[in-house]
MIDOSE-1310 file (N, C-alpha, C; in nm, 2 decimals, decimal comma, always signed):
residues 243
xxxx	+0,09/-0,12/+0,00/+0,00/+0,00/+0,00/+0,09/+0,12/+0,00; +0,07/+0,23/-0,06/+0,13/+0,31/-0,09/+0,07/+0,41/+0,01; +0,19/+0,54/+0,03/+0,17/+0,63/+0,13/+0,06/+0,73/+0,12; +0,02/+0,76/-0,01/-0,08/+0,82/-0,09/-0,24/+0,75/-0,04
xxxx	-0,26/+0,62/-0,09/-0,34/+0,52/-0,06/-0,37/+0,54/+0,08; -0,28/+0,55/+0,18/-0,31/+0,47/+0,30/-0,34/+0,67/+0,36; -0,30/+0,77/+0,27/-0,38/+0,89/+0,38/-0,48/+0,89/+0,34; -0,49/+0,87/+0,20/-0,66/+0,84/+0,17/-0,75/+0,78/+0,28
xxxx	-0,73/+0,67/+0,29/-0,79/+0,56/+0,39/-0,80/+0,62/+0,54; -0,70/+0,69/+0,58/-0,73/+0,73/+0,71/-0,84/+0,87/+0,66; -0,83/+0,94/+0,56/-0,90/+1,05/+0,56/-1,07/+1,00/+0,54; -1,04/+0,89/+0,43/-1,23/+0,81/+0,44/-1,25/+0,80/+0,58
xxxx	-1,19/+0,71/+0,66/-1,20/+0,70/+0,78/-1,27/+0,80/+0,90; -1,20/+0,88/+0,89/-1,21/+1,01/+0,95/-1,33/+1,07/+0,94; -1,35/+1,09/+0,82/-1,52/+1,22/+0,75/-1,59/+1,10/+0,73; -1,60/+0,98/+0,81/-1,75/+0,89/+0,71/-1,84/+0,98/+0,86
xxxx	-1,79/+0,99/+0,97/-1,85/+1,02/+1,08/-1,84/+1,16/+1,14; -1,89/+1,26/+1,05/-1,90/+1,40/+1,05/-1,91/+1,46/+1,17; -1,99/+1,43/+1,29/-1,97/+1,51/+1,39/-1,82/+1,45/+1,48; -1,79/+1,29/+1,46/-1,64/+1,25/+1,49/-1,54/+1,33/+1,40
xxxx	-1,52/+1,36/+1,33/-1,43/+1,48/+1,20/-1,41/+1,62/+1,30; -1,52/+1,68/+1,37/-1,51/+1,79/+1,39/-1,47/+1,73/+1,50; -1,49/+1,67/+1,57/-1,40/+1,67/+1,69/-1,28/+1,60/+1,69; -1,22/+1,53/+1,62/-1,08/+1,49/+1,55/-1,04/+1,66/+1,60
xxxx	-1,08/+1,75/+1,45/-1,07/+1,85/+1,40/-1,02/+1,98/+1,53; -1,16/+1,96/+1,62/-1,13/+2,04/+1,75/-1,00/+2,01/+1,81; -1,02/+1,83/+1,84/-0,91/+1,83/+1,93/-0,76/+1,83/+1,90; -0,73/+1,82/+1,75/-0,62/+1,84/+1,66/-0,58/+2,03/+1,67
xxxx	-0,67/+2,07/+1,67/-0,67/+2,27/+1,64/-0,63/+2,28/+1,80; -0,69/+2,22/+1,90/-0,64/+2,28/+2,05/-0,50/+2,26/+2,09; -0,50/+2,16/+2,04/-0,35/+2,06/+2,13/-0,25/+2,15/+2,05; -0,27/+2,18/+1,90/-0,14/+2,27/+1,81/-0,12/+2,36/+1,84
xxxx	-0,29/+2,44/+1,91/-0,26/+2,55/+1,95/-0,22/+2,57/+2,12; -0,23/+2,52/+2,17/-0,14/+2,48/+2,29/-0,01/+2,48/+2,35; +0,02/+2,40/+2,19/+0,17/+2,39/+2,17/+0,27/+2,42/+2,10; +0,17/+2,61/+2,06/+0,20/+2,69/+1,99/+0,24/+2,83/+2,12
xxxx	+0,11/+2,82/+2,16/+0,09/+2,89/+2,27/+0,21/+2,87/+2,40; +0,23/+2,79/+2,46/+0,32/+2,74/+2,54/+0,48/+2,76/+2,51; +0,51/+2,76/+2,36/+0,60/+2,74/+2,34/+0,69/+2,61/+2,30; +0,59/+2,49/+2,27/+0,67/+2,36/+2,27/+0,68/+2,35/+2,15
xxxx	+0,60/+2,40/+2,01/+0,65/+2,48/+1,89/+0,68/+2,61/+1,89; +0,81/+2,62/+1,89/+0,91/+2,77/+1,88/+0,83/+2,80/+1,75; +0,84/+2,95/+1,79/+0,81/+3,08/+1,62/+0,91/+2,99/+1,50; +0,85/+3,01/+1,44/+0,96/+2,95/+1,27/+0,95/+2,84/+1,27
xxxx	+0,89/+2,74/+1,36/+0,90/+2,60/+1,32/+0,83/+2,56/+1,21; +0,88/+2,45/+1,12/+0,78/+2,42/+1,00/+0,71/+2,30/+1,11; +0,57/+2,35/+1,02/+0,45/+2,22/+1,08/+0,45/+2,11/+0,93; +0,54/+2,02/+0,93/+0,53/+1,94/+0,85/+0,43/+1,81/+0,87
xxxx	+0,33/+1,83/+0,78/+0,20/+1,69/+0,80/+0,27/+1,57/+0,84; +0,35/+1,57/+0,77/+0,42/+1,34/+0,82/+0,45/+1,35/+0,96; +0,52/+1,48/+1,00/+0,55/+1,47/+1,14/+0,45/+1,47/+1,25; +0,36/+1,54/+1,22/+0,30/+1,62/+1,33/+0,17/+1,53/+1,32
xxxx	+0,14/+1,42/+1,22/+0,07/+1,27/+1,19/+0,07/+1,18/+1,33; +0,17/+1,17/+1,37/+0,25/+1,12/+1,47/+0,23/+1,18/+1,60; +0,27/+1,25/+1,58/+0,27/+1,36/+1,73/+0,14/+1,34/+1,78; -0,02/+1,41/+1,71/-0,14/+1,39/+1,72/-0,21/+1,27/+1,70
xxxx	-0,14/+1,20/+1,62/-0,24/+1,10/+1,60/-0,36/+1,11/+1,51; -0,37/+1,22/+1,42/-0,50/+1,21/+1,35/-0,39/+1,21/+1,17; -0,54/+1,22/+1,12/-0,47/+1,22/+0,94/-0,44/+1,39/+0,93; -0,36/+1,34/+0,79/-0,33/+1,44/+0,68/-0,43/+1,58/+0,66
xxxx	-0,55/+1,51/+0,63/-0,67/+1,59/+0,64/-0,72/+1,66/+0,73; -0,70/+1,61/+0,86/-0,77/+1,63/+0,99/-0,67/+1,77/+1,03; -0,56/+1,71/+1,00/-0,41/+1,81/+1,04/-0,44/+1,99/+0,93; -0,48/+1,94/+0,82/-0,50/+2,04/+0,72/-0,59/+2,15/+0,77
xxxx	-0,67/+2,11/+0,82/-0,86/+2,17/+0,86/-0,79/+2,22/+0,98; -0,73/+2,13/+1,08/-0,66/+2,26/+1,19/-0,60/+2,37/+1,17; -0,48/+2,32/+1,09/-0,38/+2,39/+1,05/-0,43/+2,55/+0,98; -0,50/+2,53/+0,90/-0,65/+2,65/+0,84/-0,69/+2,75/+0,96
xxxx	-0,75/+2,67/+1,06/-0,76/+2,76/+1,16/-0,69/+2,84/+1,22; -0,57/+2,76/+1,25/-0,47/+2,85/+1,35/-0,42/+2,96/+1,24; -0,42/+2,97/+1,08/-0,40/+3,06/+1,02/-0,47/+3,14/+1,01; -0,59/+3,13/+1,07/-0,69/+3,27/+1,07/-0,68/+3,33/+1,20
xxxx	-0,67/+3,22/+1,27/-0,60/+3,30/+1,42/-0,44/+3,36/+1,42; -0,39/+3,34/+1,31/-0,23/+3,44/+1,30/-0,21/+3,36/+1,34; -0,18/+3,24/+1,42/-0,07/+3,17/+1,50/+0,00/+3,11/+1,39; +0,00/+3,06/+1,28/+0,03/+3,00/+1,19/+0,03/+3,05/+1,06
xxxx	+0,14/+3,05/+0,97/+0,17/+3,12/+0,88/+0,19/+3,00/+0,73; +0,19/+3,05/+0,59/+0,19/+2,95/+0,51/+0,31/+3,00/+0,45; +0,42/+2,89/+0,33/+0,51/+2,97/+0,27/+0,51/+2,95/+0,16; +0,37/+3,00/+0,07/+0,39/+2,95/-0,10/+0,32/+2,79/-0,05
xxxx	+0,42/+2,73/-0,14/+0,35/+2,61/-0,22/+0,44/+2,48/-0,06; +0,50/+2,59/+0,02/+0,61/+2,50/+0,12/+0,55/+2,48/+0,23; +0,40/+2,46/+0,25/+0,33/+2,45/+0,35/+0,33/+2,55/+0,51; +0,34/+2,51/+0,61/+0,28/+2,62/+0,66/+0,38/+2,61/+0,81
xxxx	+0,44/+2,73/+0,91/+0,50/+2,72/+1,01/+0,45/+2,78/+1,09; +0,47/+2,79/+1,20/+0,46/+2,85/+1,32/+0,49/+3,03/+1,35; +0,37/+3,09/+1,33/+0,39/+3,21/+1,29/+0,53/+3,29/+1,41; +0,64/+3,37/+1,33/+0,70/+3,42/+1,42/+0,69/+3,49/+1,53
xxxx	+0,80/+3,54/+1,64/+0,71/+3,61/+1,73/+0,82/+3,76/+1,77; +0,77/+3,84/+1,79/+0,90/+3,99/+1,82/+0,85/+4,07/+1,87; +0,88/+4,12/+1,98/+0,89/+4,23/+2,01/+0,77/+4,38/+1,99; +0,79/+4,36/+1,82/+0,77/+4,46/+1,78/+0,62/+4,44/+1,74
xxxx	+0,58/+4,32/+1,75/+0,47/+4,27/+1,77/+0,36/+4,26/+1,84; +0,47/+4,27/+1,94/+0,36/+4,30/+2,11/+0,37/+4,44/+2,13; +0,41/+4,50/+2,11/+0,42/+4,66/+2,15/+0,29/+4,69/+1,98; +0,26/+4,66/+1,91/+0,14/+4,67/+1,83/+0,01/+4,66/+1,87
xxxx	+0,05/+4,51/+1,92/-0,09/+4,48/+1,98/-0,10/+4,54/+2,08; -0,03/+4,59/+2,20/-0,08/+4,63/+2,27/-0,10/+4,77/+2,26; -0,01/+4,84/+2,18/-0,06/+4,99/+2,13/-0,22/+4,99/+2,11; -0,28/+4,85/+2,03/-0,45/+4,87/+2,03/-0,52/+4,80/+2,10
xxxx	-0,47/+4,73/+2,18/-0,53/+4,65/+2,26/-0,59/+4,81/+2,36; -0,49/+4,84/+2,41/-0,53/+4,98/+2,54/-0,58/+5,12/+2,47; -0,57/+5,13/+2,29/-0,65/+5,23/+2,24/-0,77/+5,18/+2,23; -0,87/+5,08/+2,25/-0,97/+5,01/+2,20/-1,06/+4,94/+2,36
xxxx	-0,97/+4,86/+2,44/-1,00/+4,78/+2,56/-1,01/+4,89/+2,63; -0,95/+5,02/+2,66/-0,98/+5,10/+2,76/-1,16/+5,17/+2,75; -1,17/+5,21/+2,64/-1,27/+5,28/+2,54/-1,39/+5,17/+2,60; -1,38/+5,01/+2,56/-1,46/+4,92/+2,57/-1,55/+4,92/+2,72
xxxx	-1,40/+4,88/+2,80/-1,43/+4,89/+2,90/-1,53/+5,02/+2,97; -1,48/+5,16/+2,95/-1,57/+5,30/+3,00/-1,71/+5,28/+2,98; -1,74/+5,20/+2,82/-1,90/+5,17/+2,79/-1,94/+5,08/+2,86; -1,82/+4,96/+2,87/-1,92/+4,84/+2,99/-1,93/+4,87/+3,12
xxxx	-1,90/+4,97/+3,20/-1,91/+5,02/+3,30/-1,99/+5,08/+3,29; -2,06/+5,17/+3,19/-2,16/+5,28/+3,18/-2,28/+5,20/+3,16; -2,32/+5,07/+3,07/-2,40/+4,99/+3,04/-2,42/+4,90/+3,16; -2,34/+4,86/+3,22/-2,34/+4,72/+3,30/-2,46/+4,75/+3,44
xxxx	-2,54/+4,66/+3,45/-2,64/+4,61/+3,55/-2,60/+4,52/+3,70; -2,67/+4,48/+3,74/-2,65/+4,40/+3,86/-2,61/+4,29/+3,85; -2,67/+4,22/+3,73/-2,64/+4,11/+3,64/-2,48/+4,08/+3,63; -2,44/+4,19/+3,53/-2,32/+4,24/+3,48/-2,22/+4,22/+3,63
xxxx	-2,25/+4,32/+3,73/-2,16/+4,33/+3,86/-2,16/+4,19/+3,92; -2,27/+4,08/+3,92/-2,25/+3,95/+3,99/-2,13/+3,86/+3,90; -2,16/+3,88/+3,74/-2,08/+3,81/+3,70/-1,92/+3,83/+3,72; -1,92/+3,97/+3,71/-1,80/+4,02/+3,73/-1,73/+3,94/+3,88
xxxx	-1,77/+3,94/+3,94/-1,72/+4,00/+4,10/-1,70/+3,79/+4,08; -1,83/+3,67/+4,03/-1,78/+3,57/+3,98/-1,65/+3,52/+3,94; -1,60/+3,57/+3,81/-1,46/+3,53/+3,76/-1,38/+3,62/+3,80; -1,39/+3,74/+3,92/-1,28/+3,74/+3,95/-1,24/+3,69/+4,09
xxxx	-1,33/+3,62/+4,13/-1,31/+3,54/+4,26/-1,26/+3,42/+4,21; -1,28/+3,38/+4,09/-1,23/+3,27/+4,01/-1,07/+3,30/+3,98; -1,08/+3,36/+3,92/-0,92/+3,43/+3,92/-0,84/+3,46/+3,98; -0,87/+3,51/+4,09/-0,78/+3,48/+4,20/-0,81/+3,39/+4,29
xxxx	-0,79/+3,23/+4,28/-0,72/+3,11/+4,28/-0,62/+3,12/+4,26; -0,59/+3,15/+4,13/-0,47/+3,09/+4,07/-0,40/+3,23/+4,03; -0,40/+3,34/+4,14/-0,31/+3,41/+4,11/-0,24/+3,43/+4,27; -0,22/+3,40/+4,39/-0,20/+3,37/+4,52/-0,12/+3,27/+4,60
xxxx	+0,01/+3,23/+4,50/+0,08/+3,33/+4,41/+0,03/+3,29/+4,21; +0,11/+3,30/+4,18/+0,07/+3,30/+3,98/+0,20/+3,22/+3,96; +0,14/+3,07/+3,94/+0,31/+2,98/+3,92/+0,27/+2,90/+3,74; +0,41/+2,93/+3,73/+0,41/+2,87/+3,54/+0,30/+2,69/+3,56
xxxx	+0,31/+2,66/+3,65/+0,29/+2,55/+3,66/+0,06/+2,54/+3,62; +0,06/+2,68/+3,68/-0,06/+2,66/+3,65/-0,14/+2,76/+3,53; -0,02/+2,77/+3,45/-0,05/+2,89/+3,36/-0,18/+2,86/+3,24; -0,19/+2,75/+3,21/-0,31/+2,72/+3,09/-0,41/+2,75/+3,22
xxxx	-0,42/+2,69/+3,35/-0,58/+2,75/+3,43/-0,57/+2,88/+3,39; -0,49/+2,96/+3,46/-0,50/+3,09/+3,49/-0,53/+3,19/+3,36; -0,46/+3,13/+3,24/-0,53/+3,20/+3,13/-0,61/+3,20/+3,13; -0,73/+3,07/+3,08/-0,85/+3,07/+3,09/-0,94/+3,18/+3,20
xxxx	-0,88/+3,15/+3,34/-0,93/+3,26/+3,39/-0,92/+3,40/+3,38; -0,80/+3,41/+3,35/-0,78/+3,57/+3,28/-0,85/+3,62/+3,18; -0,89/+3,55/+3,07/-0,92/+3,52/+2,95/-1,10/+3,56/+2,98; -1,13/+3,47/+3,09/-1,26/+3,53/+3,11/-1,31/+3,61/+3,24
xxxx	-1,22/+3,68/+3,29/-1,24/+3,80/+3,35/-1,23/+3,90/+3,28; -1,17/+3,93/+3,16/-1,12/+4,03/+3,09/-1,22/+4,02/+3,00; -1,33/+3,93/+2,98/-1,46/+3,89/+2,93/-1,50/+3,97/+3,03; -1,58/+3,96/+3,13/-1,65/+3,98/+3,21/-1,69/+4,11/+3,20
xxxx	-1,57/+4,18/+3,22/-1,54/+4,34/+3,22/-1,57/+4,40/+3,14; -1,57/+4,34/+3,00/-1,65/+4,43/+2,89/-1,79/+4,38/+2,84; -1,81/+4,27/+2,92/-1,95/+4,21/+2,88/-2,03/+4,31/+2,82; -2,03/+4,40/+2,89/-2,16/+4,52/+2,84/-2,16/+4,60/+2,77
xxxx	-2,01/+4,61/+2,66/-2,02/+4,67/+2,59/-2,09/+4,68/+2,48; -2,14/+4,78/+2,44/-2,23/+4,74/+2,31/-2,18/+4,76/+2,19; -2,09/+4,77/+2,16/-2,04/+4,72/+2,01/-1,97/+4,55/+2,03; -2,05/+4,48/+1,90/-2,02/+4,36/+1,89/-1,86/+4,40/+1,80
xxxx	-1,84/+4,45/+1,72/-1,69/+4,49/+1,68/-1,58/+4,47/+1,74; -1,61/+4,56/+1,85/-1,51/+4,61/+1,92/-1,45/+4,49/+2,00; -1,55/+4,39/+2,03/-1,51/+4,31/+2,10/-1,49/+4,18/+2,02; -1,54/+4,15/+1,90/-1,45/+4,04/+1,79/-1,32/+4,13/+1,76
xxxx	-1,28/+4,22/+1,77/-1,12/+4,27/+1,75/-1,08/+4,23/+1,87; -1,09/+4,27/+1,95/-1,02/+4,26/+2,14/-0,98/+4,07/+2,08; -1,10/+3,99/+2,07/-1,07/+3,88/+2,11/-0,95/+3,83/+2,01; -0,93/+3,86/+1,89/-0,81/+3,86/+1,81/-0,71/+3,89/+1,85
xxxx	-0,70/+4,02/+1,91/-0,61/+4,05/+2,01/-0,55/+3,98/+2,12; -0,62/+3,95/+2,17/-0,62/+3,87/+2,28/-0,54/+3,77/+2,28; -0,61/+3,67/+2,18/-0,55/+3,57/+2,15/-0,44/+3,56/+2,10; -0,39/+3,66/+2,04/-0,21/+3,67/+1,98/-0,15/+3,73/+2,09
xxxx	-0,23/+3,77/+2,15/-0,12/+3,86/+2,27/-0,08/+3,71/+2,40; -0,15/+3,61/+2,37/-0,12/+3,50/+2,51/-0,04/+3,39/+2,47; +0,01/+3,43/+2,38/+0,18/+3,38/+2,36/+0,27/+3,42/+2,46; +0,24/+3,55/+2,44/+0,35/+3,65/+2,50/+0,33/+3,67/+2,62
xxxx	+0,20/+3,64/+2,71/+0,18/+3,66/+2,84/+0,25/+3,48/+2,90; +0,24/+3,44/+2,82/+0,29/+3,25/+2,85/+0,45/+3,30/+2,88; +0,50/+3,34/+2,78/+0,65/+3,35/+2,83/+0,69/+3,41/+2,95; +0,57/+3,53/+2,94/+0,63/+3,65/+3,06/+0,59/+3,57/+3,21
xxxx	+0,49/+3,46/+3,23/+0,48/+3,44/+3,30/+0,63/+3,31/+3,35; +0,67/+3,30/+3,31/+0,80/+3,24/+3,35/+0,91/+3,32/+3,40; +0,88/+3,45/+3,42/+1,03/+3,55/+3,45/+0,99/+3,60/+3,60; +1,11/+3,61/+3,64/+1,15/+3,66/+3,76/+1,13/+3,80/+3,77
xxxx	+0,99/+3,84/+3,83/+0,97/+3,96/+3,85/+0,93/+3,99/+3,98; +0,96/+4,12/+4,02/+0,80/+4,19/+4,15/+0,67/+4,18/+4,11; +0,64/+4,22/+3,98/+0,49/+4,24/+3,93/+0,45/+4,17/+4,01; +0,33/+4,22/+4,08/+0,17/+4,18/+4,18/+0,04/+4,17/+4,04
xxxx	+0,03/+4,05/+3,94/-0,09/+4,11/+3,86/-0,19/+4,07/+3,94; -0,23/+3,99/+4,04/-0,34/+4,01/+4,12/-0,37/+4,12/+4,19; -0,31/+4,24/+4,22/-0,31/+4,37/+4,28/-0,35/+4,40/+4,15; -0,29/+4,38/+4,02/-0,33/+4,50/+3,92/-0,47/+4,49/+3,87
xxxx	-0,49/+4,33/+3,86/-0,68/+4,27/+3,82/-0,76/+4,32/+3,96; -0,71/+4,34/+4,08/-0,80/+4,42/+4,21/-0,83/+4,56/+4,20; -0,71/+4,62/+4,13/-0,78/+4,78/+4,14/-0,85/+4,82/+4,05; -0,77/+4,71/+3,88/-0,97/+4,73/+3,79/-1,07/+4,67/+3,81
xxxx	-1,08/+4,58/+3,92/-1,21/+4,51/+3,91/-1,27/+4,60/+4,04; -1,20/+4,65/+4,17/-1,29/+4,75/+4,23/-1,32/+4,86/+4,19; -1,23/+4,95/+4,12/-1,23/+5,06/+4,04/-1,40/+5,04/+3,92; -1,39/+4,91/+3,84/-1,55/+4,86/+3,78/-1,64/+4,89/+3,87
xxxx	-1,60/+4,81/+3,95/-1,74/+4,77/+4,08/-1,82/+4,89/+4,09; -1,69/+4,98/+4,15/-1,75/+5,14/+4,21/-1,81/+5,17/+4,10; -1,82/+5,17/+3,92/-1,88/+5,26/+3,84/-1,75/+5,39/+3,82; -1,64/+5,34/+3,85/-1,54/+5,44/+3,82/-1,43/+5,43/+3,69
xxxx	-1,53/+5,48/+3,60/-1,47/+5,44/+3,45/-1,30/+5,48/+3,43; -1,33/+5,60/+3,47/-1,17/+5,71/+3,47/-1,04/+5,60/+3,54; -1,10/+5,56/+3,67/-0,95/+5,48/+3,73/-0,99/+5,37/+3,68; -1,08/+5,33/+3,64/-1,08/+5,15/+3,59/-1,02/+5,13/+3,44
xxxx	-1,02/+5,26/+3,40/-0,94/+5,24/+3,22/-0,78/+5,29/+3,28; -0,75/+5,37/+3,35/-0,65/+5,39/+3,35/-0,52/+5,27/+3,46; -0,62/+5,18/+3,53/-0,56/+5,08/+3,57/-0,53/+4,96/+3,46; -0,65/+4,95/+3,34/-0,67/+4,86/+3,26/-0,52/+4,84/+3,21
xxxx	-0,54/+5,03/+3,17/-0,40/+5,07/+3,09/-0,27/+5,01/+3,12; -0,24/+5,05/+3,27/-0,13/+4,98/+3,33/-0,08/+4,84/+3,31; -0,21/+4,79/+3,34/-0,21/+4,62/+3,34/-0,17/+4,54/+3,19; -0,20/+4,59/+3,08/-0,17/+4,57/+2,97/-0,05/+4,59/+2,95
xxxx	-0,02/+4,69/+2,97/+0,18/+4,77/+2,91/+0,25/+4,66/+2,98; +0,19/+4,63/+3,10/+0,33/+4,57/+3,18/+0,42/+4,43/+3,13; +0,31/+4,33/+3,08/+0,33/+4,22/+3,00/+0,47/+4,27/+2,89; +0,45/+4,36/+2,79/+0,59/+4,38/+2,69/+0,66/+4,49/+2,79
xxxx	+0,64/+4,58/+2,90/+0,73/+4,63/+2,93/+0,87/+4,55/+3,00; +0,79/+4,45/+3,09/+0,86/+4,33/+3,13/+0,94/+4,25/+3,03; +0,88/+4,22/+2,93/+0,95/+4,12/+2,79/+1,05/+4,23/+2,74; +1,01/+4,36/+2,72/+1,15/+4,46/+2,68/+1,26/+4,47/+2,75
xxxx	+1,26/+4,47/+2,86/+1,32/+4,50/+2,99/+1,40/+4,38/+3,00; +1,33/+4,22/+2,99/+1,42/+4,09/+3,00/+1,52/+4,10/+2,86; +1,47/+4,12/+2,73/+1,56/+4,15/+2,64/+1,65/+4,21/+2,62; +1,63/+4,39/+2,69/+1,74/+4,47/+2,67/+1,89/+4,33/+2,83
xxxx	+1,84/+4,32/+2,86/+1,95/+4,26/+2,96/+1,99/+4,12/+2,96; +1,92/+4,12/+2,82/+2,06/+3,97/+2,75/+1,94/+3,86/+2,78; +1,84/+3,84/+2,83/+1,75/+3,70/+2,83/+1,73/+3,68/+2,72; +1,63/+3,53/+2,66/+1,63/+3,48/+2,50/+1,49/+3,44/+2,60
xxxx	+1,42/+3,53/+2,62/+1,23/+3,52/+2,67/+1,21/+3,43/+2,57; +1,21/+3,44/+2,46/+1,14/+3,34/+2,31/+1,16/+3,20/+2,28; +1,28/+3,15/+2,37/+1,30/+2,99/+2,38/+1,24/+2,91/+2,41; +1,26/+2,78/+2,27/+1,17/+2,67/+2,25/+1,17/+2,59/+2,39
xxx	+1,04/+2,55/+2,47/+1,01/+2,52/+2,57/+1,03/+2,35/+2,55; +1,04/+2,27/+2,67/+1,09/+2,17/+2,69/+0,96/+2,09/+2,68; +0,92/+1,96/+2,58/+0,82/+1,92/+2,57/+0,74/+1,85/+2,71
């Protein structure tokens, strides 16, 4: 049987059972992106199908339909006709995103405080009791929980925004920017970000838009001010992580 033949056969395999395909598919798109996210595929890596066959355990096909995704999420980059790598990562990258992350999330935030209900304040005051678990202290060890919770405290907060826009951009954002919070959370710092998520979330609570964007502001810069700061003093922050 020929190597042609036999991806066929796993790919029949695969799509005879359409809702098993999509979750092939899901669970193939999470684990890449994981181990994209984490760092256990360094920036520039090529994602070569025969390899990464293996790795996952799913087909050619199944790998293809992920691989698609993480390129609309930016994590993943294609080269021509040379298939596709692990989108790079720099510097100059995070100082972008976050130049609009804090022209756009501060803005978001002032309306979800101006809109937000009782409703709004229970949920809030929810994930951020959730959030800080796992920030008391904040150990690399438990960094996929704590994103998630970060991820949806920083939901929380703009729940009420009322532009749907503003908030499919943020989450774009977001998501390329938690590369770079993965690394930063492995360095030897002072930073308190559970002090910094307490004074926007009481700052919210109170209805005090003015200190609740201008703490937001803080909280955001500190992630690349930290990563600039390890750079200028000779660290290699960007190093492929240990599987």
């Amino acid at each position: 049987m020929t190597k042609k033949t036999l991806n066929n056969k796993l790919y029949l395999a695969e799509t005879s059972n359409v809702t098993g395909y999509r979750t092939l598919i899901e669970r193939a798109y999470e684990e890449l992106r994981e181990d994209i996210v984490n760092g256990k595929l360094a920036p520039g890596t090529k994602l070569l199908i025969e390899h990464l066959k293996d790795r996952y355990q799913v087909g050619a096909g199944t790998l293809r339909e992920a691989l698609t995704r993480l390129l609309s999420d930016a994590l993943v980059i294609t080269e021509g006709q040379r298939g596709f790598k692990v989108a790079p990562i720099a510097i100059e990258e995070l100082i972008d995103i976050t130049h609009l992350r804090v022209t756009i999330e501060t803005q978001a935030l002032r309306d979800s405080i101006r809109q937000g209900d009782a409703q709004w304040r229970k949920d809030l005051q929810q994930s951020y009791e959730i959030l800080s678990q796992f920030e008391q202290p904040l150990l690399p060890a438990y960094a996929k929980d704590w994103e998630k919770a970060n991820a949806k405290f920083h939901v929380a907060l703009l729940a009420a925004c009322t532009s749907p826009w503003t908030l499919r951009v943020l989450h774009q954002l977001t998501q390329n920017g938690e590369r770079y919070r993965r690394y930063a959370i492995g360095l030897q710092t002072e930073r308190d970000v559970h002090s910094e998520h307490e004074l926007i979330f009481n700052a919210a609570m109170e209805g005090n838009e003015a200190r609740a964007s201008l703490a937001l502001e803080a909280h955001i810069r500190a992630t690349p001010e930290l990563l600039i700061k390890s750079v200028q003093n000779g660290i290699n922050v960007f190093h492929q992580k240990q599987n």
